[in-house]
N, C-alpha and C positions, 0 to 999 in steps of 0.2 A: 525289642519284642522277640517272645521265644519265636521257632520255627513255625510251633504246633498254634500259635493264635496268627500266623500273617495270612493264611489259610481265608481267615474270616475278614480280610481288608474288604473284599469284594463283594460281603453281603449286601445286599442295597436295604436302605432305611436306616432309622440311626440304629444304634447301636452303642452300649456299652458295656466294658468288663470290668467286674469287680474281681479283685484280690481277698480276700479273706484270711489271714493266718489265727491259725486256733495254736495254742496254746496250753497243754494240759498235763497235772501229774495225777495219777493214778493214786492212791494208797498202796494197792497192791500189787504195784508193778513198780520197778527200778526207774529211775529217771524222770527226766521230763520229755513230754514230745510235742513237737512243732508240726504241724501240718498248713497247707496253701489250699485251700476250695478256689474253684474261681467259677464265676456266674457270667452268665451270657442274657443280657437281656435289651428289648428295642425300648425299655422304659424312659422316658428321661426326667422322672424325677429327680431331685437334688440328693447328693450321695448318701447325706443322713438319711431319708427315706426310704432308699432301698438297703441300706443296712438297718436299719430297723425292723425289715419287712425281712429280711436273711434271721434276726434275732426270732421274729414271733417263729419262724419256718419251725426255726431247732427246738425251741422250747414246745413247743407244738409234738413233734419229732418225740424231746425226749421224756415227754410223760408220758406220751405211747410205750412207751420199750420200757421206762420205770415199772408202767402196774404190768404190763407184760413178763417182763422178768419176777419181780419181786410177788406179784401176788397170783400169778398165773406159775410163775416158775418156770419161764420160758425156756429157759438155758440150761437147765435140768431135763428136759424131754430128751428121751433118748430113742424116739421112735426112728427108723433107716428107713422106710418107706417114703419113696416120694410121694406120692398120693394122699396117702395119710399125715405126713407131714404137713403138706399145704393144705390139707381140711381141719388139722384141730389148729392151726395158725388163724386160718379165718372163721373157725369156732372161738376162738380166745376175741376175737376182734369184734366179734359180733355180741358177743357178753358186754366185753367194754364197753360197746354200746348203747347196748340195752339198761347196767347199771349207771351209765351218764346221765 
């Protein structure tokens, strides 16, 4: 067990952690990359469960930041204002959900 999880031996109640390795190439980016999430939770459903509940999170996740980028054009705003930045952010959010 890493350093950074023996920390959490002494939570009282259950507890379990999941691993998670993502796996993903890009088109347009070189290589492939590997990443670890790891989840912390007192649930104890059966592992399938909570990985499937990790599955709807992301897919959840990345249809947000889909119509966000692509049809809002997220990644293209080039406003520097923090204020303004986090107002037409949760203007674009507020659309999404009004068109939902």
């Amino acid at each position: 067990m890493c350093d950074e999880l023996l920390a959490l031996r002494d939570w009282l109640g259950p507890r379990v952690i999941i691993a998670v390795e993502t796996i993903r190439h890009a088109p347009h980016q070189p290589g492939t990359h590997a990443e670890i999430r790891y989840y912390l939770t007192s649930c104890s459903d059966a592992p399938a469960v909570l990985i499937e509940a990790i599955r709807r999170h992301w897919a959840i996740e990345n249809s947000l930041h889909w119509v966000l980028d692509v049809v809002f054009r997220e990644d293209d705003a080039r406003s520097r204002d923090r204020v303004a930045t986090r107002s037409f952010a949760v203007l674009r959010k507020l659309a999404f959900e009004v068109v939902e």
